[in-house]
C-alpha positions, 0 to 999 in steps of 0.5 A, spaced: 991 139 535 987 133 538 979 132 540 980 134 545 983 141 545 977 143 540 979 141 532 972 142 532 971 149 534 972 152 528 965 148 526 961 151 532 961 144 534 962 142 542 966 136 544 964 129 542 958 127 548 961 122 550 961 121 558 964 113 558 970 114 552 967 109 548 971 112 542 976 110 545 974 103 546 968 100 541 970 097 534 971 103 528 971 108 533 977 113 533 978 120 536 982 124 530 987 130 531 987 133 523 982 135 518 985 133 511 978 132 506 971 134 506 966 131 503 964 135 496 957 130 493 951 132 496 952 125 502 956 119 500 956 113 504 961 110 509 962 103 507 965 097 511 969 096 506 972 099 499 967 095 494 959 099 492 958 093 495 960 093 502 955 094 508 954 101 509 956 104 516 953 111 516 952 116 510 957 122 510 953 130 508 957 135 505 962 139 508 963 134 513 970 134 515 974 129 514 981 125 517 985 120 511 987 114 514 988 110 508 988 112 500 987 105 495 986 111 488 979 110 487 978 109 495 979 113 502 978 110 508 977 117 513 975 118 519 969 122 520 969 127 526 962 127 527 961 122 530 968 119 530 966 112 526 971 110 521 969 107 514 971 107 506 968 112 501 969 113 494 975 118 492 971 122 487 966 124 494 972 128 497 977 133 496 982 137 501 979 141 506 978 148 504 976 152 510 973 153 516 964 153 514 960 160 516 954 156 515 950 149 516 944 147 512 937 147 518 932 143 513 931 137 510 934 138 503 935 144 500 937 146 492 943 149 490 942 154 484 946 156 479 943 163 479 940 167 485 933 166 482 929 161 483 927 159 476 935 159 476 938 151 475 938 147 481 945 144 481 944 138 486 940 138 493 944 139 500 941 136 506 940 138 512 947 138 516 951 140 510 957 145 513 957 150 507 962 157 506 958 163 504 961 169 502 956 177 501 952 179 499 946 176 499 942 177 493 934 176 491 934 172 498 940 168 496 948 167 499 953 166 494 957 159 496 965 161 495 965 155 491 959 157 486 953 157 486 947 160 491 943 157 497 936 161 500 939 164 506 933 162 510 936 155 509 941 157 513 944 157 520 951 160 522 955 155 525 954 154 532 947 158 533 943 152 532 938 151 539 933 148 534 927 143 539 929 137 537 923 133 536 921 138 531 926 137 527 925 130 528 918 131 526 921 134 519 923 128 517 916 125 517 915 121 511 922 120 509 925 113 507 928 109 511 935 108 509 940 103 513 945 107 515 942 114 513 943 121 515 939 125 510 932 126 508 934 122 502 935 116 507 935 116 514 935 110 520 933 110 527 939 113 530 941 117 525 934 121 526 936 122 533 943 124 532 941 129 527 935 132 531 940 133 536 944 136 532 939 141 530 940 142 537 947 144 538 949 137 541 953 132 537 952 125 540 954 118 539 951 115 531 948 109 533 942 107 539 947 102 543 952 109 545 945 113 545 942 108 550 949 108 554 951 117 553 944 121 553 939 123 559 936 120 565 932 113 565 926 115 568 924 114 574 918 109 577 912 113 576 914 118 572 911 119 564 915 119 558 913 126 554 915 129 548 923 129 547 924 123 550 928 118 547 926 110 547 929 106 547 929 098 544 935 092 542 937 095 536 932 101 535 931 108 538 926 113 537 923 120 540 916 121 543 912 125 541 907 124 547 906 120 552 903 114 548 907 115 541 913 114 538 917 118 532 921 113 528 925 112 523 923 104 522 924 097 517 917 095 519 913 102 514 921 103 511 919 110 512 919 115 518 913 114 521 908 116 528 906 109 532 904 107 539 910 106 543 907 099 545 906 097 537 913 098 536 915 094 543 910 088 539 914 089 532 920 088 536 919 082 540 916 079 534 923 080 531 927 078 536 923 071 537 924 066 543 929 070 546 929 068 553 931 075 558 932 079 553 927 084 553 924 088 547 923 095 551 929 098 554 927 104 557 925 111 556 931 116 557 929 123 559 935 128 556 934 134 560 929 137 566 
């Protein structure tokens, strides 16, 4: 079964949003027909190579679902279907898929317990995003995992009801460290910010700025205002307006995810990139729906 012909359903995710095929046409980028792993660690990183000392790609959560491209022993290289990139993990990360999830984690970071207590012992932290299998009943508030241990049910949504705002999740996210190639509430970088909110939202959408910029929304038009849900956008950077004036982001500049003007950012930008003639440091606000 093929993308195309809805591998995802199950997992209450709609098609990759991506109106140019770039899947089909950017580096590291491939369109998956089989779910052969998930991953079991809290997050673990996608990395360029199968070293702990390769670049980071982007960060996988757990429960995400997974293609085995190639198996080296202690290393994978899989396909993430999130997003359709490609990249090596850690073997010890993952293990055969085990079913269709009932549930996904709606907050930053949430404990799994070892009991239905909240005294119990915390066995690990799952971020947000994480697609998990819960069985009934409910106990003192919490759902039992199929594979052990117990989250708190108001943690949770069901797969495929997400319609969460967007720029509220974001706003969640306030504080957390900047991580190159983060997904999660234990590191997050600026496209990855986006990508999640927007999960939250129901959408699945493209995982760096450059695709973003190229897939979601409408430029907006000469005399139109940004507002809040707007996505700006600048050479290798991204972030949501909170207002018409400031922008949500996760950033290198404060190594956090922080509010700040949007024309600070546009300054910070154009100091980075020095004397590049025609090479604009603001690439334009894109509004995502009217």
């Amino acid at each position: 079964m093929s993308e195309r012909r809805h591998l995802l359903t199950p997992f209450g995710l709609p098609p990759l949003h991506d109106p140019e095929n770039l899947s089909d046409s950017r580096p590291g980028l491939m369109v998956g027909d089989h779910i052969h792993l998930t991953c079991v660690a809290s997050f673990t990183p996608l990395l360029a190579e199968p070293a702990y000392e390769a670049r980071a790609l982007s960060t996988i959560l757990f429960g995400e679902p997974l293609q085995l491209l190639e198996d080296r022993g202690a290393w994978c290289r899989v396909l993430s279907h999130i997003d359709h990139y490609t990249g090596w993990v850690v073997s010890d990360a993952v293990a055969p898929y085990g079913g269709v999830p009932t549930h996904r984690v709606a907050v930053p970071l949430s404990h799994r317990y070892s009991e239905p207590d909240l005294k119990s012992a915390p066995a690990a932290l799952l971020p947000m995003g994480s697609f998990v299998r819960m069985v009934a009943p409910a106990e003192n508030g919490f759902l039992p995992m199929e594979e052990g241990g117990w989250l708190y049910a108001k943690h949770l949504v069901a797969v495929g009801s997400e319609k969460a705002d967007p720029v509220d999740q974001a706003e969640a996210f306030i504080g957390a460290p900047y991580l190159w190639g983060g997904r999660s509430a234990f590191g997050i970088d600026c496209s990855g910010l986006v990508q999640l909110a927007l999960a939250r939202a129901g959408y699945r959408v493209h995982r760096d700025s450059g695709p973003q910029l190229a897939t979601l929304g409408r430029p907006l038009e000469a005399g139109e205002s940004p507002a809040r849900g707007d996505l700006a956008f600048f050479p290798g950077h991204v972030g949501w307006m909170i207002d018409a004036v400031h922008l949500l982001h996760a950033n290198a500049t404060h190594m956090a995810v922080t509010i700040d003007p949007v024309e600070d950012v546009t300054g910070w930008v154009a100091a980075q990139m020095g004397d590049r003639p025609g090479k604009p440091a603001f690439l334009g606000f894109r509004r995502l729906a009217d």
